[in-house]
N, C-alpha and C positions, 0 to 999 in steps of 0.2 A: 057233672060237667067239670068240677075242679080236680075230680081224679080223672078224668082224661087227658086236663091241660097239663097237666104232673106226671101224668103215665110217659106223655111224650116231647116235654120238656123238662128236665132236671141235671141238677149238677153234681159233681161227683168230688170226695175229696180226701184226702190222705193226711189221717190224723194220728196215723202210729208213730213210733218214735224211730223205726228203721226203715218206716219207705218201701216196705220190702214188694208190693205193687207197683211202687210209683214207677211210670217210662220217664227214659234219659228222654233229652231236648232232641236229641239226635233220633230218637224214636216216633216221638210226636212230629218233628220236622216232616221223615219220612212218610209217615201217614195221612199228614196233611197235604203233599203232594201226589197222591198217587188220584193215576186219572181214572182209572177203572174198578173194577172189584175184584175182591181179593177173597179166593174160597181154602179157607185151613179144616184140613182132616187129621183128625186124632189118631190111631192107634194105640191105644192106651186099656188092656184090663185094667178092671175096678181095685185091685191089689195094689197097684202099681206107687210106690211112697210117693212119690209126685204130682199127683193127679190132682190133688187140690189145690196144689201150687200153678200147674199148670193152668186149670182150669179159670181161676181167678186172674192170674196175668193175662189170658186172650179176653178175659171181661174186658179190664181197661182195653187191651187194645181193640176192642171192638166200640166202644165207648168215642173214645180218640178219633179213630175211623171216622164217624159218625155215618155210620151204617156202611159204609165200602167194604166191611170184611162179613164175611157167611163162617161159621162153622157148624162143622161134621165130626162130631163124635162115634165113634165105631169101637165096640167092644170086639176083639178076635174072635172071643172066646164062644159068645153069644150069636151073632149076627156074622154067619161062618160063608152066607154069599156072596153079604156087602163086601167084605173083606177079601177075599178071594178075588173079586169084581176089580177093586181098585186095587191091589198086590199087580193082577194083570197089569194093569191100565197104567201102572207110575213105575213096574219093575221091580218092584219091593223085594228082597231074596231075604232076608231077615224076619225070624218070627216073633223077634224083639221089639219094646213100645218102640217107638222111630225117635223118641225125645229123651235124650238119655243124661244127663248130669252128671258126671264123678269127676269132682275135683282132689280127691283122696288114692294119692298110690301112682298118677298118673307117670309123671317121671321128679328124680328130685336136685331139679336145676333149681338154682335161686330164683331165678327167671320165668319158671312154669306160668304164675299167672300171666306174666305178659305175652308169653308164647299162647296159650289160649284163649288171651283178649284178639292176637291178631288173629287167629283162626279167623273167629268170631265176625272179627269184621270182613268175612268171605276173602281172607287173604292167605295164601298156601304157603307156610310155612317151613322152606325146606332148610338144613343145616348145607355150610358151603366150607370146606378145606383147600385155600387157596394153592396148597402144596402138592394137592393132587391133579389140582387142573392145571388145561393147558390156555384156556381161557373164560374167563367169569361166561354160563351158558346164557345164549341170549334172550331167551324167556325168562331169567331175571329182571326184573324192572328195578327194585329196590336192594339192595345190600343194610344189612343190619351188623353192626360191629360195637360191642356190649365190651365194654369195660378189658382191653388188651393188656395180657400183662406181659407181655412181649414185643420187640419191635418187631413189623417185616420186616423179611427177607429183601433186595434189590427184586429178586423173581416177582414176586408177593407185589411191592410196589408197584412196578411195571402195569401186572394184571388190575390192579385197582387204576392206574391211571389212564389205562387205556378204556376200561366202564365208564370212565367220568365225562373222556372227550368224546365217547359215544351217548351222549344223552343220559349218563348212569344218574340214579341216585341213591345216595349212603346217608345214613342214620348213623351217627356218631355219637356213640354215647364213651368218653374216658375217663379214664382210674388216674387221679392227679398224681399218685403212689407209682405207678408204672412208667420210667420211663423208655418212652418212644420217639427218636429223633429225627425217623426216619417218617413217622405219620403223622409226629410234629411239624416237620419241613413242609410236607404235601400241602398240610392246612395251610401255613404261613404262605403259601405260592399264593392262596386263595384270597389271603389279607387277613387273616385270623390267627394272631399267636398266643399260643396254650404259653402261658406264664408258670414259673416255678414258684410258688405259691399258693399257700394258704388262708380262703378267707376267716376270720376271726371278730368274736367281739364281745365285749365285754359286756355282761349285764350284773344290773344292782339288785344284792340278794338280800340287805339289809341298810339301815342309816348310812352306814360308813362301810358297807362291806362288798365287793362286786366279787365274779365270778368270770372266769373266760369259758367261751361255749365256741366250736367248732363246729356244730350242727348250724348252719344258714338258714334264715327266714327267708326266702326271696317272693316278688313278684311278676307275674306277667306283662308283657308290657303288647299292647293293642293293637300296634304299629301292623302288625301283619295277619292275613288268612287262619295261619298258625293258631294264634293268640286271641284273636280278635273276639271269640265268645269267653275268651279267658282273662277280659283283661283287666288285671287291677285286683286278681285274685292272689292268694299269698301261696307259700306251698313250702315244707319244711325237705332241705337236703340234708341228710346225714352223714356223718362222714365226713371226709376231704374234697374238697371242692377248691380250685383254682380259678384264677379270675382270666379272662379272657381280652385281649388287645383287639377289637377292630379296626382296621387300615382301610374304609372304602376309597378313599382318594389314590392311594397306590394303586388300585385294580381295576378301578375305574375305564382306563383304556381298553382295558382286556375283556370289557363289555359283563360284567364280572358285580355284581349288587349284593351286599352285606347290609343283612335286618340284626337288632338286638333283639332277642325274644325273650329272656331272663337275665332280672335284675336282682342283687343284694339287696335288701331294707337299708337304711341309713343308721351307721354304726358299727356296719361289718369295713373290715380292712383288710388289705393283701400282704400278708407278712412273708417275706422271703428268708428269714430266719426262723422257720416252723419249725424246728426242734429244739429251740432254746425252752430254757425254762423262767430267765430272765422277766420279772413280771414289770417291773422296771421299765424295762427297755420295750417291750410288749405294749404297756399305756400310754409313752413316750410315740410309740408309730401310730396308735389307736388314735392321737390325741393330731395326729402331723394329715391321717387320711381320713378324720370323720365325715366330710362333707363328699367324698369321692364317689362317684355314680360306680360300681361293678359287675360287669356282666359275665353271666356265668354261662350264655345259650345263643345260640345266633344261627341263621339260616342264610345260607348261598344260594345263589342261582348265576349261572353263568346264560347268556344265550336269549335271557325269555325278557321278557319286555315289561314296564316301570307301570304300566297301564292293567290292573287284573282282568278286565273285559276281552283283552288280546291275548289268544290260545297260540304261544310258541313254544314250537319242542324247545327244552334246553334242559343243562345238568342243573338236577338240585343235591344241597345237602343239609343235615340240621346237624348242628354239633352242641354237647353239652359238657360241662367240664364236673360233672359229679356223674359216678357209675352204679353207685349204692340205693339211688334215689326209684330206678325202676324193679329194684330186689323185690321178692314177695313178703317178706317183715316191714319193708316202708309202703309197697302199696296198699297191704292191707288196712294201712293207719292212716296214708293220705291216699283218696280217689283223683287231687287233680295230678297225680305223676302219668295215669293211665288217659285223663283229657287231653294232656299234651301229646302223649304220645299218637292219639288218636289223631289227632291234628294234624302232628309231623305225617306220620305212616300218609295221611289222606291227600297231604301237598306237594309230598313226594312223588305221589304214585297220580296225580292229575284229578282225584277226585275232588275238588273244594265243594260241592254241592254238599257232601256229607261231614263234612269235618262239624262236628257239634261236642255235645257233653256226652261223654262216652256212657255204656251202662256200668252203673253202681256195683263194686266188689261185695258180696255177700258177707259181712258181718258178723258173726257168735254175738248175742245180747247179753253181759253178764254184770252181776250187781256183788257188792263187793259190802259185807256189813261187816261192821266192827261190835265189839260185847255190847256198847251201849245201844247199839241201833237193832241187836236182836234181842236184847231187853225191853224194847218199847214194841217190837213189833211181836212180842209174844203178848204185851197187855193190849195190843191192838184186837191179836186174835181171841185170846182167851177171857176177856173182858167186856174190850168198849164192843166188840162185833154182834156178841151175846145180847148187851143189853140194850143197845138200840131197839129189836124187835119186843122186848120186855118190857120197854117203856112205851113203845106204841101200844101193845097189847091190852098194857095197864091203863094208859089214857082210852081205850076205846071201852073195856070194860067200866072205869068208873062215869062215863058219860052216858053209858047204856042203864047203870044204877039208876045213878042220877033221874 
């Protein structure tokens, strides 16, 4: 009887050090909603390096589920009717497993992870040459503009402003390094001015001794859709990051709403003399803006209404004033660059139902020993491992003397 009540109630839990099973929140959300059943078919030979991987991730999500998902394993190779059966039935033209992973060689943008994260969330990814069109196509819903080192063109502007008063929305991610005065101005229409500045701040490396760091600690702030499963969490920008001016009282007319979505930690400062080397003068401004709240992330909306429950088309935008921060060297090291981004992409594009924690960037586990620590761990193995069984051995024999 207690292995029945066991059999079909128990819990399940994730105790390794990389999660490498665990479902994002946004996973589990999804499958706790779903009103029906959901039947996953495999194509998978037994060769296939993945297949254990696979196999154990539809565990959980069949777990999660809690019984809503069926699957169907199908070897090609084996069971040559089943398979033929459903190739019909689904269109299948590939003799390939249908679950393919390569993150290795794909293309070598800085950017790839995050082009693949958006795939991923069923979003079609296409690249856009302002210079060659004659107008942004209208099956664009969202524009993405990563880190500009260029200004536009008057043309270029034009086309971007005519998306925005068409319900457009843009994802603004810029390079403080870059100046652009021309997609500087556009923001500033919006109530948003990108400052020339540098956030900054000093930390203490010893008694008497500090250090300036130009990499920002910041936080999310809860206030919005955006945010709001993120809020209060930290997240490191690298790089040059400038501080942001919001104006909602300016725009306010023009029906026009400005959210802060990232904040500085307490102790970064906006220096406008970012290439001195003056340290002097440096802890002197450090010392004039400690207390200054900095925003480095804000999101627009023109059009749509102060109430979330009320669905009104209107332009949105998110803007960030670090470009470095969704690179694949800083994603790899922080996961929440790819949350927010999942966030923005999903408020953009009208989905809030899914904006959650995005899924977990895939990791390398690697342990780093110094002489001494592979000195102990040789007498771990060549010694203490040995004679633990030796001394069980020895206590079971002299008790058996005995």
């Amino acid at each position: 009887m207690v292995n029945s009540i066991a059999f079909k109630h128990y819990a399940r839990w994730d105790f390794s050090r990389d999660q490498k099973y665990g479902l994002s929140d946004k996973t589990k959300r999804f499958l706790d909603s779903m009103k029906g059943k959901m039947r996953v078919t495999i194509f998978f030979s037994p060769n296939t390096p993945i297949t254990t991987d696979v196999q154990n991730l539809l565990t959980e999500y069949q777990y999660a589920a809690k019984g809503k998902i069926d699957i169907e394993r199908i070897d090609p190779e084996r069971n040559l009717s089943r398979a033929k059966e459903l190739f019909d039935k689904y269109k299948v033209v590939s003799d390939e497993s249908l679950l393919v992973f390569d993150y290795e060689g794909r293309n070598n943008s800085p950017i790839s992870i995050l082009k693949t994260f958006i795939e991923n969330e069923n979003i079609t990814f296409q690249e856009l040459n302002l210079f060659d069109v004659e107008a942004i196509p209208a099956e664009l819903k969202t524009i993405l503009i990563v880190g500009p080192q260029y200004d536009f063109s008057d043309r270029e502007m034009k086309l971007l402003r005519d998306f925005w008063d068409k319900q457009g929305r843009i994802l603004l991610i810029l390079d403080p390094a870059a100046k652009t005065p021309k997609l500087d101005g556009f923001l500033n229409e919006l109530g948003v001015k990108k400052n020339d500045d540098r956030l900054m701040a000093f930390l203490r490396t010893g008694i008497q001794e500090v250090a300036l760091t130009r990499d920002v600690r910041a936080h999310f702030l809860g206030g919005s859709p955006i945010t709001q499963r993120l809020a209060d969490v930290g997240a490191l920008f690298f790089g040059g990051t400038s501080s942001l001016t919001l104006e909602p009282d300016r725009v306010r007319a023009a029906n026009v709403r400005i959210e802060p979505l990232i904040q500085a930690e307490k102790g970064y400062f906006a220096e406008t003399d970012y290439n001195t080397d003056d340290q002097g003068k440096l802890q002197a401004d450090a010392q004039r803006s400690s207390n200054a709240l900095i925003t480095i992330g804000a999101a627009i909306e023109k059009g749509g209404s102060a109430d979330q429950r009320v669905k009104v088309n209107s332009s949105r935008l998110v803007v960030v004033s670090n470009a470095t921060f969704v690179q694949d060297n800083a994603v790899t090291q922080d996961q929440q660059a790819l949350d927010f981004i999942s966030g923005s992409v999903n408020w953009l594009l009208r989905r809030e139902e899914l904006i959650g924690i995005a899924p977990k960037v895939p990791k390398p586990l690697t342990f780093t020993l110094n002489e001494d620590a592979l000195r102990k761990l040789r007498w771990i193995i060549l010694v203490l491992m040995p004679l633990i069984p030796a001394v069980i051995g020895s206590v079971v024999w002299w008790q058996r003397r005995v």
